[in-house]
Backbone as JSON Lines, residues from 0, in Angstrom:
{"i":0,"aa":"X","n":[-14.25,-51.67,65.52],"ca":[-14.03,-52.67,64.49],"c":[-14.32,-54.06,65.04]}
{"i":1,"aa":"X","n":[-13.78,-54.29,65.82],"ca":[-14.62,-55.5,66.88],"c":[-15.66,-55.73,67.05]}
{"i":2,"aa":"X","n":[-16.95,-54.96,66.99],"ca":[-18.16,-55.04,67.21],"c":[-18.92,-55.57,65.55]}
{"i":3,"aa":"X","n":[-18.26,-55.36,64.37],"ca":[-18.59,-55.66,63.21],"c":[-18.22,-57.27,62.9]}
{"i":4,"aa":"X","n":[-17.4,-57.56,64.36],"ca":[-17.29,-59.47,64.15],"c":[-18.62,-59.9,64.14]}
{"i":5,"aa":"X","n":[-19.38,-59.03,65.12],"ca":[-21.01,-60.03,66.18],"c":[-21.64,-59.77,65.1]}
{"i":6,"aa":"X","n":[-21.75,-58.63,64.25],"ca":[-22.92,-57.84,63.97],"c":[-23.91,-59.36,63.33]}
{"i":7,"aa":"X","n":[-23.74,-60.5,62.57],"ca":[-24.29,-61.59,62.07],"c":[-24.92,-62.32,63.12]}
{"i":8,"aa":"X","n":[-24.46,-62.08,64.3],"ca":[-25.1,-63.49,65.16],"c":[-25.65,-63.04,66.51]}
{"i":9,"aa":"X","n":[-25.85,-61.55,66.24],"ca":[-26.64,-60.76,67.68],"c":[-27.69,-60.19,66.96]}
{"i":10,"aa":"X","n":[-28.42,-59.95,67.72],"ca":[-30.03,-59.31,67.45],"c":[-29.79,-57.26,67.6]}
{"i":11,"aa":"X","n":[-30.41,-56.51,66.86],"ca":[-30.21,-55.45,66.55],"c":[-30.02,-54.36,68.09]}
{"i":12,"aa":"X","n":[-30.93,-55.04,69.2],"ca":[-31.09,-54.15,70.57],"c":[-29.36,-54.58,70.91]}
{"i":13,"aa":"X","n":[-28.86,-56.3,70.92],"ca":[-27.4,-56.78,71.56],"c":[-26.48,-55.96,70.7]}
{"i":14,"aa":"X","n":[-27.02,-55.8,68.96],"ca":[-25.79,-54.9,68.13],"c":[-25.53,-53.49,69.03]}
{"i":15,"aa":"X","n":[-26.86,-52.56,69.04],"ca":[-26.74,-51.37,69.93],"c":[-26.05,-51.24,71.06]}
{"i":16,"aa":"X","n":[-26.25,-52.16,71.82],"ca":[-25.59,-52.65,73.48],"c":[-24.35,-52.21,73.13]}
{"i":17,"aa":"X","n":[-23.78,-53.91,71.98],"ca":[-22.22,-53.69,72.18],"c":[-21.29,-52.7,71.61]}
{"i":18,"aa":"X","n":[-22.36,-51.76,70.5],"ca":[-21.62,-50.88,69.82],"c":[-21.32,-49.25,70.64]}
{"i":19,"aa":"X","n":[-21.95,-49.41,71.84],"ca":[-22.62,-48.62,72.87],"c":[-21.18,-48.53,73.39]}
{"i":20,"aa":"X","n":[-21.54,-49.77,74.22],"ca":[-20.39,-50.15,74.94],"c":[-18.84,-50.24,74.59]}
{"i":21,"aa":"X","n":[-18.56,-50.73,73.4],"ca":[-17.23,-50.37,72.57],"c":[-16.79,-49.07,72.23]}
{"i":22,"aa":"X","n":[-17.87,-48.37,72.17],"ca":[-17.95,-46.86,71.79],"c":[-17.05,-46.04,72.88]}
{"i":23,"aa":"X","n":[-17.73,-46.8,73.85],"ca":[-17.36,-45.76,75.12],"c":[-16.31,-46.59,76.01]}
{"i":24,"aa":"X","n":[-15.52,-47.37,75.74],"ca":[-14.62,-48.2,76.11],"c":[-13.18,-47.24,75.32]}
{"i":25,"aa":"X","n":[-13.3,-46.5,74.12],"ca":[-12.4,-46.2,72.69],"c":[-12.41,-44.98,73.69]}
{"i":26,"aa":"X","n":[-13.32,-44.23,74.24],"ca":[-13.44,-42.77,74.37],"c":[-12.59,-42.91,76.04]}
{"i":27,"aa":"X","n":[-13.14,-43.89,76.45],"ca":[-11.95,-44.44,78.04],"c":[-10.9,-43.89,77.69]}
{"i":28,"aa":"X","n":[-10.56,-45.09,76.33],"ca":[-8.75,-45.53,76.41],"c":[-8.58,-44.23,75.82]}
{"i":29,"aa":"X","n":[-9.18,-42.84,75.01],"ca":[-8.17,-41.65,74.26],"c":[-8.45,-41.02,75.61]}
{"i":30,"aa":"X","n":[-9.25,-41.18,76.34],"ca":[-9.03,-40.09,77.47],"c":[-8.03,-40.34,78.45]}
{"i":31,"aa":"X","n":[-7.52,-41.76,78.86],"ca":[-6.56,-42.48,79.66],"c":[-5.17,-42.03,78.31]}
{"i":32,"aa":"X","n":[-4.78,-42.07,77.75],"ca":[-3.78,-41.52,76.46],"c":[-3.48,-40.04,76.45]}
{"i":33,"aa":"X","n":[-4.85,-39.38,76.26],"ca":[-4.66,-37.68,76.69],"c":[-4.13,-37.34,77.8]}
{"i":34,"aa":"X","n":[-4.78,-37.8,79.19],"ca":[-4.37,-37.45,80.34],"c":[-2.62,-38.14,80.46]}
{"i":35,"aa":"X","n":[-2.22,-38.45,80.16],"ca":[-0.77,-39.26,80.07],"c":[0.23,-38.07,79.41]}
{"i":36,"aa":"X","n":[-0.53,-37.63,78.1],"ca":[0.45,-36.61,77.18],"c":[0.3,-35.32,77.7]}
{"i":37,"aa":"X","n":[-0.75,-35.17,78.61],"ca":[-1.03,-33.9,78.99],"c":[0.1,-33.74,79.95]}
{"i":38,"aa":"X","n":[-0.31,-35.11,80.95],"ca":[0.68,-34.78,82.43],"c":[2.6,-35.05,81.78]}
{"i":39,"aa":"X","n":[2.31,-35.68,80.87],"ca":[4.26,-35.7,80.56],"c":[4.59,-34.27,79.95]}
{"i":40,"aa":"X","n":[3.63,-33.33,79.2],"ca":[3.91,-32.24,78.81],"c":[4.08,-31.41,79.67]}
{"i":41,"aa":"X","n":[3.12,-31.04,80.98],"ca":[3.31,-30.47,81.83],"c":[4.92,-30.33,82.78]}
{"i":42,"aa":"X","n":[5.43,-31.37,82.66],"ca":[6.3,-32.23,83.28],"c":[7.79,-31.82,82.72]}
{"i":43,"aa":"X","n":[7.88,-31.58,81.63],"ca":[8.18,-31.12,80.16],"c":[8.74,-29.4,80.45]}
{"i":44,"aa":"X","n":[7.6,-29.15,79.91],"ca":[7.56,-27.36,79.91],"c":[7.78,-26.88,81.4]}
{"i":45,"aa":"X","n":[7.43,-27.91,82.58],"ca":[8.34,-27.33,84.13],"c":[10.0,-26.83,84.03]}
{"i":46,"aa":"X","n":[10.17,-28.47,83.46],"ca":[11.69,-28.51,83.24],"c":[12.09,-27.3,82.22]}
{"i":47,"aa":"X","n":[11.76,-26.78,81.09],"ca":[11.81,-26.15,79.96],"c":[12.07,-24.41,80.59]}
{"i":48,"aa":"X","n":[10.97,-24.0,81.39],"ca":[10.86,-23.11,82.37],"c":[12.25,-22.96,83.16]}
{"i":49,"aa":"X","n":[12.31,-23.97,84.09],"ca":[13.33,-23.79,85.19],"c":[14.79,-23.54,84.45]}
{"i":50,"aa":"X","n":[15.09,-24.5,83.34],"ca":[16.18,-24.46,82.71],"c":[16.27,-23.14,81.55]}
{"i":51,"aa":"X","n":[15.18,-22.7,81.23],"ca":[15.47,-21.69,80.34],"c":[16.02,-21.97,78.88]}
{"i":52,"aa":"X","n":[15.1,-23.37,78.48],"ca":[15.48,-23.48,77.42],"c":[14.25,-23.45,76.18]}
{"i":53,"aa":"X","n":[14.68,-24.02,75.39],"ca":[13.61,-23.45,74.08],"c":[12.63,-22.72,74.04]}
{"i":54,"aa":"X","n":[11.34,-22.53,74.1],"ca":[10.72,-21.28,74.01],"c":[11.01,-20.37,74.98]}
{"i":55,"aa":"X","n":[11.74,-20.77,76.18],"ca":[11.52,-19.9,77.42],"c":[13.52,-19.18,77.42]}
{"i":56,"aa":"X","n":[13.94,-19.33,76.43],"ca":[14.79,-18.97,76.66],"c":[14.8,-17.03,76.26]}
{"i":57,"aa":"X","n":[15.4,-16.38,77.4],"ca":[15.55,-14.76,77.37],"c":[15.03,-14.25,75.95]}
{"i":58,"aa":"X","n":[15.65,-14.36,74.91],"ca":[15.48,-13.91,73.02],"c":[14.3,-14.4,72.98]}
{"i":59,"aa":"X","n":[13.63,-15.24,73.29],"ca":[12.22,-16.1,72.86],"c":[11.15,-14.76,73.35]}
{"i":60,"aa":"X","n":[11.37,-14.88,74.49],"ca":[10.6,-14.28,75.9],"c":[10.53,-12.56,75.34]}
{"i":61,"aa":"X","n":[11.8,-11.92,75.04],"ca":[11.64,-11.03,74.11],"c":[11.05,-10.46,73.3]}
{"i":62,"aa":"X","n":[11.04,-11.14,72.07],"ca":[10.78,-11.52,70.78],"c":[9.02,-11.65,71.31]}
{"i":63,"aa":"X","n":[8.59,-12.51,71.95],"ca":[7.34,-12.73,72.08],"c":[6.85,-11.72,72.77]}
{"i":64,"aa":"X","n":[6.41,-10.52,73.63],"ca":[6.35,-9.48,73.93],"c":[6.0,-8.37,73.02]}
{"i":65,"aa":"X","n":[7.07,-8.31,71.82],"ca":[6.84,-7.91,70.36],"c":[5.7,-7.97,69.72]}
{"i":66,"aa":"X","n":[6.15,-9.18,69.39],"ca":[4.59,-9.78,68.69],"c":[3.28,-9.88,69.04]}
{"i":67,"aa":"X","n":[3.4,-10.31,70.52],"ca":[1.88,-9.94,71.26],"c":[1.13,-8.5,71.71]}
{"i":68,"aa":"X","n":[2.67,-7.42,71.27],"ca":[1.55,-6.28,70.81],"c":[1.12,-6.14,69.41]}
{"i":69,"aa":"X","n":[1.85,-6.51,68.52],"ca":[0.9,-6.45,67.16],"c":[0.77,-7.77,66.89]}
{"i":70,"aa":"X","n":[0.53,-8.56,67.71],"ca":[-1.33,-9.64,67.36],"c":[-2.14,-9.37,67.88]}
{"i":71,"aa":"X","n":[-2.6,-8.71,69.01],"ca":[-3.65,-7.74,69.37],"c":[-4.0,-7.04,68.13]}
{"i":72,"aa":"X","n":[-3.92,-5.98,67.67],"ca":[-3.95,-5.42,66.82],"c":[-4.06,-5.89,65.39]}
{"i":73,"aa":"X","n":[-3.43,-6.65,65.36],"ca":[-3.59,-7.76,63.8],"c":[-4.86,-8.3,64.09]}
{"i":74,"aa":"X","n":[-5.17,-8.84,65.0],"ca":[-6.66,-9.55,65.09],"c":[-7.86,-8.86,65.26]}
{"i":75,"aa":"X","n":[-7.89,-8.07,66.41],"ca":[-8.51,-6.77,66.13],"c":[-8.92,-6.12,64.46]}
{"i":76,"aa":"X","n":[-7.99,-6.27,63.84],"ca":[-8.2,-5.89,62.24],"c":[-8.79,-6.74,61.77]}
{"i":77,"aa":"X","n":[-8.62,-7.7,61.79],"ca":[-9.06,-9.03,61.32],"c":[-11.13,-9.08,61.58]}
{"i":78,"aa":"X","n":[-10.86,-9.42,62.62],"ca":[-12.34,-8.96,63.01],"c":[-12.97,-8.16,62.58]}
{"i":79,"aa":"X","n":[-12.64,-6.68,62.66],"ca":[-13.65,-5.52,62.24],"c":[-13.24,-6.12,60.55]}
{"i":80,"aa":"X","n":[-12.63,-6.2,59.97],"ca":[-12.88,-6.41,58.54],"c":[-13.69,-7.23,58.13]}
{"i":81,"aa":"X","n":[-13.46,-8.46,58.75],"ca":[-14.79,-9.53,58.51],"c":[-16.09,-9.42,59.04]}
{"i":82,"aa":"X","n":[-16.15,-8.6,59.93],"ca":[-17.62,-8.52,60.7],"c":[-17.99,-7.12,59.61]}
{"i":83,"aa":"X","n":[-17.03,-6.48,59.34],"ca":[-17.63,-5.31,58.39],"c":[-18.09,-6.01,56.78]}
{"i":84,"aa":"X","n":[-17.19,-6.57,55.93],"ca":[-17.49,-7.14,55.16],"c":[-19.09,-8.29,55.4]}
{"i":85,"aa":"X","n":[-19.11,-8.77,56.19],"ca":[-20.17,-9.84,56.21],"c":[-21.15,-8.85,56.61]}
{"i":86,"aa":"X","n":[-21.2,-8.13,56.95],"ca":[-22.43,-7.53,57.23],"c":[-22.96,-6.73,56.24]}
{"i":87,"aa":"X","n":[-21.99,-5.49,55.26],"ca":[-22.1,-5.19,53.83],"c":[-22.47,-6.0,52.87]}
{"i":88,"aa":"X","n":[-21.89,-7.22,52.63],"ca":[-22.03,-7.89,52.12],"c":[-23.29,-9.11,51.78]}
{"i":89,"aa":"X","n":[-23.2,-9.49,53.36],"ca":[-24.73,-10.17,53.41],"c":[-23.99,-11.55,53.32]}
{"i":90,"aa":"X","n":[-22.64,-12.22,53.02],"ca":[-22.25,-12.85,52.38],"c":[-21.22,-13.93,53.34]}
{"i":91,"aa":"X","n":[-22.37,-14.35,54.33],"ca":[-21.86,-15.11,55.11],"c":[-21.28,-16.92,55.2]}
{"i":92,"aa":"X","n":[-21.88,-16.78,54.27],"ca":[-21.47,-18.47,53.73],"c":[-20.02,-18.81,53.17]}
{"i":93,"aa":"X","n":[-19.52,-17.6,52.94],"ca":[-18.13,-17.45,51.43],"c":[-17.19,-16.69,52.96]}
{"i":94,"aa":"X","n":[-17.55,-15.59,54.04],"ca":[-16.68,-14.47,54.22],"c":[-15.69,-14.99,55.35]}
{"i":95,"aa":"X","n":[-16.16,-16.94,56.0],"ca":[-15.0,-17.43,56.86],"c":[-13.9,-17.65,56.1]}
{"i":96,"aa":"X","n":[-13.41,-17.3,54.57],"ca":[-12.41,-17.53,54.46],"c":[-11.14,-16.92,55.1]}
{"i":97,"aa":"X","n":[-11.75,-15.8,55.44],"ca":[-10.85,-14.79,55.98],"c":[-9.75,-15.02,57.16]}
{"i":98,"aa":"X","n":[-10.8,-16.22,58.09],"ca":[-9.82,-16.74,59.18],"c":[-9.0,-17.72,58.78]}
{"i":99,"aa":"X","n":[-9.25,-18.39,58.09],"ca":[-7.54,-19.07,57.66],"c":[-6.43,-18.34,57.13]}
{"i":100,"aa":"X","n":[-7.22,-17.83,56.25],"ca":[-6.06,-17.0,55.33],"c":[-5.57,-15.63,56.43]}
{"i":101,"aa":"X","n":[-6.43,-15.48,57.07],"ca":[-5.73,-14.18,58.72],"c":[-4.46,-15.09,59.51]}
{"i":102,"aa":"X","n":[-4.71,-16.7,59.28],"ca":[-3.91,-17.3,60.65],"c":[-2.85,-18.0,59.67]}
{"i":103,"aa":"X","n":[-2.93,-17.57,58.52],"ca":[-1.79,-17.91,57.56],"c":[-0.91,-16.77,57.2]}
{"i":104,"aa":"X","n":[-1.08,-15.62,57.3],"ca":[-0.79,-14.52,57.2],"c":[-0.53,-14.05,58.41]}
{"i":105,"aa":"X","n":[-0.48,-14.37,59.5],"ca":[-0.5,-13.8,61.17],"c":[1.31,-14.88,61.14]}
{"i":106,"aa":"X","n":[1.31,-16.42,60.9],"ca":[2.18,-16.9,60.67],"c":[3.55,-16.59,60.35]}
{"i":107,"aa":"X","n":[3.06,-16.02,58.9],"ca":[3.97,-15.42,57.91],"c":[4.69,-14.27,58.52]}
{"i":108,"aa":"X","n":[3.54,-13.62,59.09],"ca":[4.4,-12.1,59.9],"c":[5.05,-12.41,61.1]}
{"i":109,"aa":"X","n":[4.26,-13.14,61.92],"ca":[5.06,-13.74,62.86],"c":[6.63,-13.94,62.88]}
{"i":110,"aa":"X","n":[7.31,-15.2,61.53],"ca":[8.3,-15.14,61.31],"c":[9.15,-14.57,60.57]}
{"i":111,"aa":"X","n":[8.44,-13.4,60.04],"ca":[9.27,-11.82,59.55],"c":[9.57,-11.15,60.98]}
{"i":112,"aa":"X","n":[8.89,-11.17,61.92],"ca":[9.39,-10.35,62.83],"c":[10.16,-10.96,64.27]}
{"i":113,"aa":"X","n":[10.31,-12.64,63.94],"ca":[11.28,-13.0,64.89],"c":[12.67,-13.03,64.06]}
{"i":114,"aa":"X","n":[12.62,-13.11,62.8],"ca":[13.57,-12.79,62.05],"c":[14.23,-11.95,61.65]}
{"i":115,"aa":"X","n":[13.59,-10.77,62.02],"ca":[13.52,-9.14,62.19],"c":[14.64,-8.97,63.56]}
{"i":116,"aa":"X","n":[13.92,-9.49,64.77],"ca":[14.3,-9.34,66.15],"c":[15.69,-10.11,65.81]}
{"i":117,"aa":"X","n":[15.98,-11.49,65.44],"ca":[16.83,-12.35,65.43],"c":[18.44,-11.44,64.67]}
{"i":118,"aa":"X","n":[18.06,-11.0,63.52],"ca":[18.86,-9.86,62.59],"c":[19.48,-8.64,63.5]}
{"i":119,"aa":"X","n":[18.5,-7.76,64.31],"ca":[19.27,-6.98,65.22],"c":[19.69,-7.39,66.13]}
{"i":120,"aa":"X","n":[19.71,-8.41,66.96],"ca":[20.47,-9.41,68.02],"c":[22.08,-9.24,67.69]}
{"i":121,"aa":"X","n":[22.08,-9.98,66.44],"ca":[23.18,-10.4,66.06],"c":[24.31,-9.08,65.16]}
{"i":122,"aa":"X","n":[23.44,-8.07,65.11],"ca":[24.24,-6.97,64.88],"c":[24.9,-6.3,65.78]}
């Protein structure tokens, strides 16, 4: 947005220069920002780990074990249906709907079956 002050009183090669240069000044500062959220997350989920709390707590750790044998398998399905359909079909422009509506539905089951796990816990 800064570079749209000059754009009136620089010549089109100085517009390129500075829009060049601003460009890649923006891509600095999100990469100096990323590396910051990355290393405080890391930093984060150590502590999270050692203490055994929120995702890493025992029931989580459980519960997830579960599910990562039937999301193998859920996706696996997922795939051969869409690679079968698109190929019957011919109808490749329309048949990516399938992956949203798979990772909206993978969701959904997801929290039927920590809710599932959560229900016999407490029985």
């Amino acid at each position: 947005m800064t570079g749209s002050l000059f754009i009136g009183s620089l010549s089109n090669s100085r517009i390129d220069d500075l829009m060049t240069g601003l460009s890649t000044a923006t891509i600095f500062l999100v990469g100096i920002g990323v590396f910051f959220l990355v290393k405080t997350n890391i930093v984060r989920d150590s502590f999270n780990i050692i203490l055994q709390i929120e995702d890493y707590t025992a029931e989580k750790k459980a519960s997830k074990k579960i599910i990562e044998k039937y999301a193998t398998i859920y996706w696996m399905t997922i795939s051969f249906i869409y690679l079968a359909y698109s190929f019957i079909s011919k109808n490749w422009s329309q048949s990516w709907i399938i992956w949203p509506l798979a990772g909206i539905t993978y969701g959904i089951l997801e929290a039927i079956l920590s809710l599932k796990k959560k229900k016999s816990i407490s029985e």
